[in-house]
N, CA, C and O atoms as CSV, one atom per row, in Angstrom:
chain,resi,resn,atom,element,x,y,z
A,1,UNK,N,N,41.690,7.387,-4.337
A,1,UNK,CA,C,40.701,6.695,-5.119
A,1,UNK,C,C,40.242,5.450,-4.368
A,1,UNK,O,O,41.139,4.909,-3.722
A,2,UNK,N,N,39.284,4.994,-4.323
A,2,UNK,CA,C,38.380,4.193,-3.866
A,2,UNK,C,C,38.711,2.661,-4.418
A,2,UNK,O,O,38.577,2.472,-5.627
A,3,UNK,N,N,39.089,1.691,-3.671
A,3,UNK,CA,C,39.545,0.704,-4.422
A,3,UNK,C,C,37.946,-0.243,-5.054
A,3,UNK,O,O,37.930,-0.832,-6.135
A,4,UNK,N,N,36.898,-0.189,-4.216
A,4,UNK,CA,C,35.943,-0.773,-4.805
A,4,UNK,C,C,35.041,-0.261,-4.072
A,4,UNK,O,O,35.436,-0.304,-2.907
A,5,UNK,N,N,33.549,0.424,-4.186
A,5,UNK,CA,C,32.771,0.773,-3.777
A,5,UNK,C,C,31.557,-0.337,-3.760
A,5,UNK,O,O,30.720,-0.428,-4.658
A,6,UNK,N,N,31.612,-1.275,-2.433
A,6,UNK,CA,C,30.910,-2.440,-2.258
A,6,UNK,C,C,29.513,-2.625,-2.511
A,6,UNK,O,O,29.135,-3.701,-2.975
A,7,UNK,N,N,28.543,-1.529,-2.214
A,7,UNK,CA,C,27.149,-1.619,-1.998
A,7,UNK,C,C,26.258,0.110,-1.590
A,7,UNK,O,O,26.777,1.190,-1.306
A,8,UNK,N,N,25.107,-0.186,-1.695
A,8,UNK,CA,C,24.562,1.247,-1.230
A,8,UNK,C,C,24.845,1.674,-0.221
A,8,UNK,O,O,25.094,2.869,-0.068
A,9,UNK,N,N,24.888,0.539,1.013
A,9,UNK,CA,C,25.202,0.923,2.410
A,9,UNK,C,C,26.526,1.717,2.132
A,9,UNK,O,O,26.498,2.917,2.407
A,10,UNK,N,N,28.032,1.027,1.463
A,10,UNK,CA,C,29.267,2.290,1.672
A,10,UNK,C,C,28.732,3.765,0.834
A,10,UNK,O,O,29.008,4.941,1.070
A,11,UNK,N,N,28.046,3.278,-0.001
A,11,UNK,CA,C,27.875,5.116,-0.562
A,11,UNK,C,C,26.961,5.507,0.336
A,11,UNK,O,O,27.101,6.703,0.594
A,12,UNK,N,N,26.311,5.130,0.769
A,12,UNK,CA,C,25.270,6.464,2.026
A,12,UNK,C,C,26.089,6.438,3.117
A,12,UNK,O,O,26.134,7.535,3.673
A,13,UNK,N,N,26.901,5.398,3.744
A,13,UNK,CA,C,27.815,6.098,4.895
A,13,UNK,C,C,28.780,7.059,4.219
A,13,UNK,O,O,28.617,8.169,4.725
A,14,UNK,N,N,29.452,7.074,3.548
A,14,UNK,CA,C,30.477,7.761,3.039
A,14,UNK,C,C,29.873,9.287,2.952
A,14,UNK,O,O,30.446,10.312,3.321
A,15,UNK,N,N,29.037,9.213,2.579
A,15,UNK,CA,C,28.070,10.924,2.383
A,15,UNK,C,C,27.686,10.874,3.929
A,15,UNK,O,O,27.938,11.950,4.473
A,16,UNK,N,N,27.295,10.184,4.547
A,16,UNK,CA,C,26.837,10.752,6.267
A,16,UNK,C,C,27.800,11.075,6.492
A,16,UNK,O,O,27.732,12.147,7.095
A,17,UNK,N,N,29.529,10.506,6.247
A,17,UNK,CA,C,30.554,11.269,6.647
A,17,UNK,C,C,31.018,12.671,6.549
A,17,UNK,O,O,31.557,13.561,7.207
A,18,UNK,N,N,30.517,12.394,5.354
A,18,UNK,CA,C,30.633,14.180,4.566
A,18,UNK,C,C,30.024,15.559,4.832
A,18,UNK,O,O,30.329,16.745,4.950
A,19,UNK,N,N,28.697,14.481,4.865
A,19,UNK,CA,C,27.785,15.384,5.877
A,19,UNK,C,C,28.146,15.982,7.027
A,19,UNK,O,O,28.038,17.156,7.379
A,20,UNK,N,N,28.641,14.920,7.640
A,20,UNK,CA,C,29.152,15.175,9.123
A,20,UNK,C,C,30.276,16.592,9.372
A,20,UNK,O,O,30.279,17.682,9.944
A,21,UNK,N,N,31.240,15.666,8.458
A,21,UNK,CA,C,32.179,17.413,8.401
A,21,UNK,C,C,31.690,18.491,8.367
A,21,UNK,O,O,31.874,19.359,9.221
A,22,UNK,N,N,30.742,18.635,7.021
A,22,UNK,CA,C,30.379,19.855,7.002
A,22,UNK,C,C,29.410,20.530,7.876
A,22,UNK,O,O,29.564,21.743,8.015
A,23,UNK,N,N,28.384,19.924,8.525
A,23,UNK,CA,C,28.088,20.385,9.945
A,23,UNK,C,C,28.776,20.492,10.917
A,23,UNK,O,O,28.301,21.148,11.844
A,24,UNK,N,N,30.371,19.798,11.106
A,24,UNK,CA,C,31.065,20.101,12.117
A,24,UNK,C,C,31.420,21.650,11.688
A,24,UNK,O,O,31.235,22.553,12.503
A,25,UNK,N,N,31.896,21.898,10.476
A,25,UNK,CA,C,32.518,23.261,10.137
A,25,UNK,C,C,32.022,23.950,10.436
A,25,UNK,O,O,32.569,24.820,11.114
A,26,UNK,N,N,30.141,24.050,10.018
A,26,UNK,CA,C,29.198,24.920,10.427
A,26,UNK,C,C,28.936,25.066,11.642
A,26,UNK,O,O,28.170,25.986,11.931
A,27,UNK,N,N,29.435,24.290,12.625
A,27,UNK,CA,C,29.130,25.060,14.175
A,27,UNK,C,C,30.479,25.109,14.612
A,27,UNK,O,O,30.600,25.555,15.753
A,28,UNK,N,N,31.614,24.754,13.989
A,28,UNK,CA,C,32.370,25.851,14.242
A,28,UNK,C,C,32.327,27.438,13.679
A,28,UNK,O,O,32.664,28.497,14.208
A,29,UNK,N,N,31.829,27.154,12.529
A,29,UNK,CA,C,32.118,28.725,12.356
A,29,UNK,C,C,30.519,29.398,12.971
A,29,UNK,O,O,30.574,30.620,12.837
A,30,UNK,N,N,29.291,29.008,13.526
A,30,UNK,CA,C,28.783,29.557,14.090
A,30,UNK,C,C,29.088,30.073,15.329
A,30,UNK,O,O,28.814,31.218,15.688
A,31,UNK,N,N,29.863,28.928,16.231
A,31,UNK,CA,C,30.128,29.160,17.479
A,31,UNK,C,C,32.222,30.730,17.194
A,31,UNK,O,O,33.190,31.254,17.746
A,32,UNK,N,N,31.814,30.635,16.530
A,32,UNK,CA,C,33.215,32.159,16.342
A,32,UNK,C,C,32.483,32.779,15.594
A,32,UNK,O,O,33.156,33.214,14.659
A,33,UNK,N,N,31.500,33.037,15.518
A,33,UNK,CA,C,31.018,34.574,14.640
A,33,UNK,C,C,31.163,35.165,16.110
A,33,UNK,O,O,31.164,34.641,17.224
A,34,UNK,N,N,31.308,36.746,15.560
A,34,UNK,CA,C,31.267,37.948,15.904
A,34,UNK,C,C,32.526,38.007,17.280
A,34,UNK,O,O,32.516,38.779,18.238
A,35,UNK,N,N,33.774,36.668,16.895
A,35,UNK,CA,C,35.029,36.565,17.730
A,35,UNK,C,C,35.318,37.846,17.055
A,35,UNK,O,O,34.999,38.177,15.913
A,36,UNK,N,N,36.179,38.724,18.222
A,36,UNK,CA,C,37.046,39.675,17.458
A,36,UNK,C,C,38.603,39.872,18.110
A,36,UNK,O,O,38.798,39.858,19.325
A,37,UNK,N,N,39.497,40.028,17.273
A,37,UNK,CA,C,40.706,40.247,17.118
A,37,UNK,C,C,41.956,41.262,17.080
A,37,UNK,O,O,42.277,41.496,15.915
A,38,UNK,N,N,42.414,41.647,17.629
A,38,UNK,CA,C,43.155,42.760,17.394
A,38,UNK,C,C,44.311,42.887,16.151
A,38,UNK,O,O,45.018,43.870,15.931
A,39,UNK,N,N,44.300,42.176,15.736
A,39,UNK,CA,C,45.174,41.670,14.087
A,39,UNK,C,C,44.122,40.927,13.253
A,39,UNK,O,O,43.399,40.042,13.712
A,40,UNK,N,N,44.096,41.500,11.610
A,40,UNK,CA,C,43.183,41.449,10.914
A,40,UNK,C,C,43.717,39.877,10.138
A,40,UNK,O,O,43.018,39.267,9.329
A,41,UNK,N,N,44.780,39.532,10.497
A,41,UNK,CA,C,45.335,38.031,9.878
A,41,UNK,C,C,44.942,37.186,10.724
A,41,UNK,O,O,44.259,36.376,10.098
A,42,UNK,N,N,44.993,36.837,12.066
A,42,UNK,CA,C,44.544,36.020,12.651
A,42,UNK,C,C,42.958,35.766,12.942
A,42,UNK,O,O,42.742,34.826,13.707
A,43,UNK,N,N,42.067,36.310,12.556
A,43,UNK,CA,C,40.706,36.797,12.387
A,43,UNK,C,C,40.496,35.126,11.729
A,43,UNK,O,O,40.997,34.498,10.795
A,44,UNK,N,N,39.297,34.798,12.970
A,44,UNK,CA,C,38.526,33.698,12.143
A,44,UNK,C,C,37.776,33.742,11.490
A,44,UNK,O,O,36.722,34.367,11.603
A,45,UNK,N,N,38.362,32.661,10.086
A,45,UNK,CA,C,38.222,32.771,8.822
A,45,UNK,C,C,36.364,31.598,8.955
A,45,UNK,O,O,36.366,30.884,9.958
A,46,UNK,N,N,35.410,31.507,8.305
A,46,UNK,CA,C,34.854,30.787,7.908
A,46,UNK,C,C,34.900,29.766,7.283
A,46,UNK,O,O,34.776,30.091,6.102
A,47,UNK,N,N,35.065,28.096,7.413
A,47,UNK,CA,C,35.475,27.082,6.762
A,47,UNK,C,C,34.485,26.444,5.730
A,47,UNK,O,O,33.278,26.687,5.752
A,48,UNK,N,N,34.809,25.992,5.239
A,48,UNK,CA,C,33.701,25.599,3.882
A,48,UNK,C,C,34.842,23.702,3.397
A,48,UNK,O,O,36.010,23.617,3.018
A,49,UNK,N,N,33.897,22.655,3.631
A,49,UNK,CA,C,34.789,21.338,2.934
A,49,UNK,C,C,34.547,21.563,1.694
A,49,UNK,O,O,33.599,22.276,1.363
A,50,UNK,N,N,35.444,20.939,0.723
A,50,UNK,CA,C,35.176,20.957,-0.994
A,50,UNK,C,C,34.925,19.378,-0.495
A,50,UNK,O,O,35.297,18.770,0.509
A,51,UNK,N,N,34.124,18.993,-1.655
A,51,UNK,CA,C,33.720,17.858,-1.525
A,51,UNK,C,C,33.839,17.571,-2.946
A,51,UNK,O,O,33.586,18.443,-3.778
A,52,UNK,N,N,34.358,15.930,-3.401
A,52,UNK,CA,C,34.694,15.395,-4.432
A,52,UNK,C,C,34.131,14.151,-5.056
A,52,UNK,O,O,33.843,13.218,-4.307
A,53,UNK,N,N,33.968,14.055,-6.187
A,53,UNK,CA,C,32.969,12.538,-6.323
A,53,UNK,C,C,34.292,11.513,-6.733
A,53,UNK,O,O,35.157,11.640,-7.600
A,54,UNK,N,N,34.060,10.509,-5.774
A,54,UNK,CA,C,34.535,9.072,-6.110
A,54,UNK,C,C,33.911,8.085,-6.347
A,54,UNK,O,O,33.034,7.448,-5.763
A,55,UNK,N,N,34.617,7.979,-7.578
A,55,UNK,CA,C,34.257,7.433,-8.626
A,55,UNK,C,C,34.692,5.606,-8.176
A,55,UNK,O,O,35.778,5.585,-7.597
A,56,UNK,N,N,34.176,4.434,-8.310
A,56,UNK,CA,C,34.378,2.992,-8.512
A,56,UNK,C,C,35.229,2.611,-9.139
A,56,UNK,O,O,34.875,2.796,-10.303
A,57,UNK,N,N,36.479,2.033,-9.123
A,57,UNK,CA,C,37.298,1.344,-9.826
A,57,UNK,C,C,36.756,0.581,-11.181
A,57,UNK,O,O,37.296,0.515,-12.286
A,58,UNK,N,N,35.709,0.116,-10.801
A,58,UNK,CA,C,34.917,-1.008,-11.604
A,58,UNK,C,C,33.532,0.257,-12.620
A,58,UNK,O,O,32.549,-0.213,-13.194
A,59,UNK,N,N,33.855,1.799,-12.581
A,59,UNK,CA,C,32.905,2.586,-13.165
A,59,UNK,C,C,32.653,2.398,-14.570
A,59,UNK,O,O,31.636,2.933,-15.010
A,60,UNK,N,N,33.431,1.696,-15.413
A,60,UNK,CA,C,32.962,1.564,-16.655
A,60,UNK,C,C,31.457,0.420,-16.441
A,60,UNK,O,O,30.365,0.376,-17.008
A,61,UNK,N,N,32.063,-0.353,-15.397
A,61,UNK,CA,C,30.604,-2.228,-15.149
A,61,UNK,C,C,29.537,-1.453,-13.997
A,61,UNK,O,O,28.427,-1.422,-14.526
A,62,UNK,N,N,29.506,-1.057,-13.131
A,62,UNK,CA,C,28.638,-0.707,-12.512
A,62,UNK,C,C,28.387,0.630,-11.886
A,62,UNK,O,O,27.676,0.759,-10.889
A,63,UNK,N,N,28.990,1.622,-12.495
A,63,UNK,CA,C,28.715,3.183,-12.368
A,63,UNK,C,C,28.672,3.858,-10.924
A,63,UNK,O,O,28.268,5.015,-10.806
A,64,UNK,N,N,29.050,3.193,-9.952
A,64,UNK,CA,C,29.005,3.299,-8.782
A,64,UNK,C,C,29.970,4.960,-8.017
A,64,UNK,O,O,31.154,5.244,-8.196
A,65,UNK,N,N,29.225,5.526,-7.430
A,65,UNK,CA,C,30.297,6.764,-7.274
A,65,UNK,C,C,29.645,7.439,-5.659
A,65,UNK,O,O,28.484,7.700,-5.347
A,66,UNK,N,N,30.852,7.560,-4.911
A,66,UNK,CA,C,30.242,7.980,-3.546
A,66,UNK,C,C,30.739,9.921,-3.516
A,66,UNK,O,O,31.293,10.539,-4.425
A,67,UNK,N,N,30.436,10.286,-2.589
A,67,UNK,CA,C,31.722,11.731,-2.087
A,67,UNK,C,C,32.668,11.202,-1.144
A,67,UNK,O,O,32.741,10.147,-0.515
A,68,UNK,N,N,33.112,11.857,-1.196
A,68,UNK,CA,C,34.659,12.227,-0.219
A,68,UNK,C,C,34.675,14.119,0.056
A,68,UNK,O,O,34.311,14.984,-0.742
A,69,UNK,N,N,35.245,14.300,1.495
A,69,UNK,CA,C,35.746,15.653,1.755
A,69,UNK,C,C,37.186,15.713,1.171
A,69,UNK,O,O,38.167,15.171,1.681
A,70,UNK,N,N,37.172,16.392,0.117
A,70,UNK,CA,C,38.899,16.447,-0.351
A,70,UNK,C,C,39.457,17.833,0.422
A,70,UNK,O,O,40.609,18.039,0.041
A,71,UNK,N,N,39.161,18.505,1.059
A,71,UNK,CA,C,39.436,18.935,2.287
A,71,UNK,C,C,38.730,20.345,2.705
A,71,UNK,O,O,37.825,20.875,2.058
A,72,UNK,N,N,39.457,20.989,4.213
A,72,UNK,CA,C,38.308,21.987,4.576
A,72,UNK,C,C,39.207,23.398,4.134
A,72,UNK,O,O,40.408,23.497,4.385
A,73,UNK,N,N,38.645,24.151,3.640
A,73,UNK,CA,C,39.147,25.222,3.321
A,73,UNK,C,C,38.756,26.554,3.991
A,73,UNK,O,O,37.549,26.408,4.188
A,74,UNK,N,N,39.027,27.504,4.350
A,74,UNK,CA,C,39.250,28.773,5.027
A,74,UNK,C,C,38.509,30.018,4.024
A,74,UNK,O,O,39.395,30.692,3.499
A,75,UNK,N,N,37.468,30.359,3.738
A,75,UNK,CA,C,36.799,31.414,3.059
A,75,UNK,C,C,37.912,32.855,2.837
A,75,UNK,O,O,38.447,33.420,3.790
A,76,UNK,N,N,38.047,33.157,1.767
A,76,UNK,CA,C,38.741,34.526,1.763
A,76,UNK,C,C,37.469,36.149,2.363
A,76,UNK,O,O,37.124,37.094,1.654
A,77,UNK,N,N,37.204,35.965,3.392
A,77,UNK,CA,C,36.374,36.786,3.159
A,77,UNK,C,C,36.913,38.092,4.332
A,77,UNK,O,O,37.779,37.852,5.174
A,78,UNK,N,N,36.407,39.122,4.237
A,78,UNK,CA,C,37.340,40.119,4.759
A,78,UNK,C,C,36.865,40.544,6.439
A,78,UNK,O,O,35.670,40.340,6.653
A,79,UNK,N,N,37.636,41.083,7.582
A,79,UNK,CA,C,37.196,40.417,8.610
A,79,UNK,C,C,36.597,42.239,8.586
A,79,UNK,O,O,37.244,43.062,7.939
A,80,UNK,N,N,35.592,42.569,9.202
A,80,UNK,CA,C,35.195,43.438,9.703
A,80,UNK,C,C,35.802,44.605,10.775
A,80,UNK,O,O,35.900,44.329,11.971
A,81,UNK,N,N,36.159,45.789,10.304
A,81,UNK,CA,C,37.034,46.862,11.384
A,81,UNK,C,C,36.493,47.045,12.191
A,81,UNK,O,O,35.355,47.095,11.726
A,82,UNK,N,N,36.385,47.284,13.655
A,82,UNK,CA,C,35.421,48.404,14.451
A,82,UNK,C,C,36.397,48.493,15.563
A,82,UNK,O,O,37.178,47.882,16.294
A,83,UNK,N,N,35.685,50.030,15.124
A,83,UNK,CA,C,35.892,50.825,16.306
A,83,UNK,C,C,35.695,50.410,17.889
A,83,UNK,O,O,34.552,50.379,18.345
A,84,UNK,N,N,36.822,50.094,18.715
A,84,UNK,CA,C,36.430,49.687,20.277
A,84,UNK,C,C,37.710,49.991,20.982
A,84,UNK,O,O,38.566,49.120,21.139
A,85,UNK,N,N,37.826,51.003,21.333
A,85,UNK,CA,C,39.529,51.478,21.903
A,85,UNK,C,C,39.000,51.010,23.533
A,85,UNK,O,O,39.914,51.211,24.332
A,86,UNK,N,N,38.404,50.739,23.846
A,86,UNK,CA,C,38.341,49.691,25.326
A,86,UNK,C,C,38.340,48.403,25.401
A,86,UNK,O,O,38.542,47.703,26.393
A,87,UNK,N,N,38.032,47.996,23.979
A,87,UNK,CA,C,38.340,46.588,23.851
A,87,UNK,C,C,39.935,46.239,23.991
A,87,UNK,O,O,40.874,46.759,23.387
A,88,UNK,N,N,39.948,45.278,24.897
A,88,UNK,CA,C,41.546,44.605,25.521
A,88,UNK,C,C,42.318,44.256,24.073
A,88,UNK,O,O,43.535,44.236,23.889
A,89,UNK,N,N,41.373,44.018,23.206
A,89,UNK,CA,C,42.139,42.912,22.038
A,89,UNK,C,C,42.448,44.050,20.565
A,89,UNK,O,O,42.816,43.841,19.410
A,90,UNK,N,N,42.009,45.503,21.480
A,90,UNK,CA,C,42.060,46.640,20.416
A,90,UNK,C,C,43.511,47.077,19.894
A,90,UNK,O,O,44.275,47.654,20.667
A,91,UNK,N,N,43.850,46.819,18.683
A,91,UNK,CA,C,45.326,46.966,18.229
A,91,UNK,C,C,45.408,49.023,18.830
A,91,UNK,O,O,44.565,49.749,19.358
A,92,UNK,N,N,46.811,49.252,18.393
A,92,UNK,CA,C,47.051,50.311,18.917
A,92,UNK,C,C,46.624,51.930,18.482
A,92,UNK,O,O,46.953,53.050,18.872
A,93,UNK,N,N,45.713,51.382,17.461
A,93,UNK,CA,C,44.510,52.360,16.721
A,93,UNK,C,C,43.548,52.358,17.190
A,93,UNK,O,O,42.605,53.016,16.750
A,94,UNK,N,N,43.462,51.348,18.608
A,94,UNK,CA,C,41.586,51.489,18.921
A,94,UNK,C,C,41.122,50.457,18.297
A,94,UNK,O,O,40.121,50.174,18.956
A,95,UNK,N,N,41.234,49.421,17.124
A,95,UNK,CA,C,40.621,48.994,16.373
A,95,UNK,C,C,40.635,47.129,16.594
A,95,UNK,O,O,41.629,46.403,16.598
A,96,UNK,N,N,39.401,46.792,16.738
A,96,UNK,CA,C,39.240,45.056,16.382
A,96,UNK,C,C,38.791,45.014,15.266
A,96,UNK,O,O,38.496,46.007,14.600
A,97,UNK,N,N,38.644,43.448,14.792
A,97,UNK,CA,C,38.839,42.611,13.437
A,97,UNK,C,C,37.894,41.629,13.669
A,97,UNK,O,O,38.358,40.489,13.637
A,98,UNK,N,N,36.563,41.734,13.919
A,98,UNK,CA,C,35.323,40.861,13.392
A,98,UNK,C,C,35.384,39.480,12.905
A,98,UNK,O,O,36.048,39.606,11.876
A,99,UNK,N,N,35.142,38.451,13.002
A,99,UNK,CA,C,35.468,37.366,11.896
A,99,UNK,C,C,34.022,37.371,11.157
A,99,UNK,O,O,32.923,37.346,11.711
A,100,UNK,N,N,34.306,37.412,9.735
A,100,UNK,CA,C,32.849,37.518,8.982
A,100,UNK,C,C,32.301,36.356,8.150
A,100,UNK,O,O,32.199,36.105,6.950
A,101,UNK,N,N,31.879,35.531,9.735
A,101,UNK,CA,C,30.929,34.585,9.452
A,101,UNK,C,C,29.445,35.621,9.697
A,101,UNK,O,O,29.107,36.249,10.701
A,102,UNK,N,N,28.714,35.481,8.249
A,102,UNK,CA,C,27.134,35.502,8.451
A,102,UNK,C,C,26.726,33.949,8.739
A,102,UNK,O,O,27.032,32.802,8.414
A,103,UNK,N,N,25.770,34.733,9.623
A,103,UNK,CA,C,25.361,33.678,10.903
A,103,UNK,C,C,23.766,33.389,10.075
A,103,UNK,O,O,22.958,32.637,10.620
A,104,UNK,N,N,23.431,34.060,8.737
A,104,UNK,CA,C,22.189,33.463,8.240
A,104,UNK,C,C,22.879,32.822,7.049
A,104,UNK,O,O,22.005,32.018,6.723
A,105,UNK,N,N,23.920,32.638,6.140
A,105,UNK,CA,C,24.269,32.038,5.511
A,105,UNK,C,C,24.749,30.101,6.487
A,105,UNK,O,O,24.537,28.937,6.149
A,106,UNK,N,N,25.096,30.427,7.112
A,106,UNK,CA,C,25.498,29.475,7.991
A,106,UNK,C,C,24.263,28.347,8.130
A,106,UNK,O,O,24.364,27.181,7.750
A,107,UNK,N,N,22.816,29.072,8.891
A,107,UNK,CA,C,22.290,28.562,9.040
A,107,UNK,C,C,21.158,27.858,7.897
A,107,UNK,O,O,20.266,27.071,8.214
A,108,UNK,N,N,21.462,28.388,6.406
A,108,UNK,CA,C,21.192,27.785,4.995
A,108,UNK,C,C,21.847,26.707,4.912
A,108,UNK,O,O,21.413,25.690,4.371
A,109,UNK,N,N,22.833,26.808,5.380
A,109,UNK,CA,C,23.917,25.845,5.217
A,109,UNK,C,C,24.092,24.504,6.067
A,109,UNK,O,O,24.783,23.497,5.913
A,110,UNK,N,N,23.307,24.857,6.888
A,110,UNK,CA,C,22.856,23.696,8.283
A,110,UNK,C,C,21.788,23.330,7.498
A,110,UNK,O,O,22.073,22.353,6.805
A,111,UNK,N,N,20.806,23.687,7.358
A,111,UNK,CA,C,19.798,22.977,6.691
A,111,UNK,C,C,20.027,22.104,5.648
A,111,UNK,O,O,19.820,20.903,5.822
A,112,UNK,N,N,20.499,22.608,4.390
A,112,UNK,CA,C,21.086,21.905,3.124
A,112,UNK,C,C,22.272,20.627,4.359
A,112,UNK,O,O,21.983,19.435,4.252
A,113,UNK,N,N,22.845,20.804,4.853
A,113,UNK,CA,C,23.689,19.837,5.295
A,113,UNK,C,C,22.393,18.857,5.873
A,113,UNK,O,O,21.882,17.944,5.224
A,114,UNK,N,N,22.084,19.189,6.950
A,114,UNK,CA,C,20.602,18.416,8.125
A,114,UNK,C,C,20.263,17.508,6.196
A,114,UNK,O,O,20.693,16.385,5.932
A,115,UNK,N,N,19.593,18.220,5.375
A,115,UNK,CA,C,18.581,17.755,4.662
A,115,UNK,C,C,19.156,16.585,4.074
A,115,UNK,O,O,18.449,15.613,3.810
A,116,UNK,N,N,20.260,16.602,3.870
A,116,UNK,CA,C,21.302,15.832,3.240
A,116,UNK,C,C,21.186,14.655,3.860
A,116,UNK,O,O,20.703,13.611,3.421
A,117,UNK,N,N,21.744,14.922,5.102
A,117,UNK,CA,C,22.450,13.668,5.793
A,117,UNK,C,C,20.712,13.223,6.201
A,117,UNK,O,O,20.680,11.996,6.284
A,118,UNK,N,N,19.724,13.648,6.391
A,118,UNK,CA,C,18.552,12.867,6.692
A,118,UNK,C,C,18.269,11.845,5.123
A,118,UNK,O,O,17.873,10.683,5.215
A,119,UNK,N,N,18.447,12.270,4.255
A,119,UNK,CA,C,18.214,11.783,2.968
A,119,UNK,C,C,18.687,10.643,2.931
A,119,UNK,O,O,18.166,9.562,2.657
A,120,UNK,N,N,20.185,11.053,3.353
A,120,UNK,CA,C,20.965,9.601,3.326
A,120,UNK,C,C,20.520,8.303,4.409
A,120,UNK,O,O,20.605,7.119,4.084
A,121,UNK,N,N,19.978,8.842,5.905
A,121,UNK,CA,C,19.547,8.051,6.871
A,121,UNK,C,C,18.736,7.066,6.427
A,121,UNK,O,O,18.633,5.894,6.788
A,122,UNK,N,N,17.704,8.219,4.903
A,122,UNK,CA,C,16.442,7.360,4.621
A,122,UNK,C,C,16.599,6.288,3.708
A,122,UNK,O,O,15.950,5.257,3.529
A,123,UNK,N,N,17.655,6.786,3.145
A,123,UNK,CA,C,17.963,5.752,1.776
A,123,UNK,C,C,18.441,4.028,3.132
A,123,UNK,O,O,17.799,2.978,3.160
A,124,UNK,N,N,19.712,4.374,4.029
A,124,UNK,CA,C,19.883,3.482,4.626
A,124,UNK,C,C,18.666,2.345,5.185
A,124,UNK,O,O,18.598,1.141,4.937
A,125,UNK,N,N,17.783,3.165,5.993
A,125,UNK,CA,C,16.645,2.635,6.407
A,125,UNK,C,C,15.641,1.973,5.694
A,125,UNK,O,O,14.891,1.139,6.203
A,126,UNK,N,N,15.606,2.420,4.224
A,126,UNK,CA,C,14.621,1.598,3.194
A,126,UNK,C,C,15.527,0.078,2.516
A,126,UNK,O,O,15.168,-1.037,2.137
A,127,UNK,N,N,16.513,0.622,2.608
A,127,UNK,CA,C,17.445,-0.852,2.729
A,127,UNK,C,C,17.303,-1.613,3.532
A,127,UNK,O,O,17.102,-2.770,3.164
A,128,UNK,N,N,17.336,-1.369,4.705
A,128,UNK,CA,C,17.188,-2.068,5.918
A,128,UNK,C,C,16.112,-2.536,5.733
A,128,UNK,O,O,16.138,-3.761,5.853
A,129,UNK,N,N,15.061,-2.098,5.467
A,129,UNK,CA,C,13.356,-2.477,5.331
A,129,UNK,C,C,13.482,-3.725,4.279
A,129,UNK,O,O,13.346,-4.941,4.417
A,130,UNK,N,N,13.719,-3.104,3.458
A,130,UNK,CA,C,13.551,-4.045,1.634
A,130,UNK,C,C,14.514,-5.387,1.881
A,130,UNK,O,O,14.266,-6.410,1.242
A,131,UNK,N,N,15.751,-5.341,2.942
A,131,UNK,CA,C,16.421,-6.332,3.182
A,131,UNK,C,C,15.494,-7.442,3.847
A,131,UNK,O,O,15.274,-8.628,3.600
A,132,UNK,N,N,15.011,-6.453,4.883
A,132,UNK,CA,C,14.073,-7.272,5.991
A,132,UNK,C,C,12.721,-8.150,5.642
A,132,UNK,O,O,12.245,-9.156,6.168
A,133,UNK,N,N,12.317,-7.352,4.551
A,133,UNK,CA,C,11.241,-8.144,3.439
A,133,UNK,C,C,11.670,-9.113,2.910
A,133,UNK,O,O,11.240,-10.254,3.082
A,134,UNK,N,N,12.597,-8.780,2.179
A,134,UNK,CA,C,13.184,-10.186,1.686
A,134,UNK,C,C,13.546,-11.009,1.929
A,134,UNK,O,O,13.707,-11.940,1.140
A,135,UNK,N,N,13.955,-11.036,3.643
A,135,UNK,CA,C,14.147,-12.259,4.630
A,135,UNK,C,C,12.481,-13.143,4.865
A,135,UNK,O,O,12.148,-14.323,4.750
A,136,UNK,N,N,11.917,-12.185,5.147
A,136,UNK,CA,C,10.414,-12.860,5.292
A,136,UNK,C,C,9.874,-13.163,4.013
A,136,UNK,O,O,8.648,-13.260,4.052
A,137,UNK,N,N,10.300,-13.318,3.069
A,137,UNK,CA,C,9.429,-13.940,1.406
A,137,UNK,C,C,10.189,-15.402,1.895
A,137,UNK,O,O,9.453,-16.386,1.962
A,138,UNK,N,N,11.435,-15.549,2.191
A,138,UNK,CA,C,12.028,-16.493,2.200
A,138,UNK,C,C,11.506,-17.645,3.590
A,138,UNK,O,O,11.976,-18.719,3.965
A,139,UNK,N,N,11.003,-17.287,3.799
A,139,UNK,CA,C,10.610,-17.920,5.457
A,139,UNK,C,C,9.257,-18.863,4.915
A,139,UNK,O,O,8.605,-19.528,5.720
């Protein structure tokens, strides 16, 4: 829990952080699609962060609430069989183990992340602006 959530600036970094993870996940699991495996357990899994709202100590007086990654989790999703008895990594059936990242879900998922973390850049930057105005009223 968040001992005090100071200003807009910590809630839009805190989400660029979040952001961040979850585009790291997404090019990891882009960069291992279509890895394949000769054991269907070790098969890379697709990662997905859960993400959690934190909430302000002070949320009853000023309602203040950022995210947090409460952590990255491993997709149950099932790895793909194929047939490749020349493949080196082919168990003793002939058979590899796909990792089943879709590589167009992924890239939905880059976007919604990209769109995010630009959102947040903008919120930062109109702060920065509206700060900067308000230095010059004072002048």
């Amino acid at each position: 829990m968040i001992d005090q959530i100071k200003n807009v600036f910590d809630i839009a970094a805190r989400s660029l952080s979040a952001q961040q993870v979850r585009l790291n996940t997404i090019a990891s699991n882009i960069a291992n699609a279509h890895t394949k495996v000769g054991d269907p357990e070790k098969v890379y899994r697709p990662l997905r962060p859960i993400f959690e709202a934190v909430m302000n100590d002070k949320q009853g007086q000023d309602g203040l609430a950022t995210v947090a990654v409460a952590e990255v989790i491993a997709l149950n999703k099932a790895p793909t069989k194929i047939y490749e008895p020349a493949n080196p990594a082919a168990d003793k059936d002939g058979f590899v183990y796909e990792s089943p990242v879709d590589q167009e879900e992924e890239l939905v998922e880059m976007l919604d992340a990209s769109r995010a973390y630009q959102n947040n850049l903008e919120v930062l930057s109109t702060m920065r602006s509206l700060m900067v105005r308000t230095i010059d009223i004072g002048k």
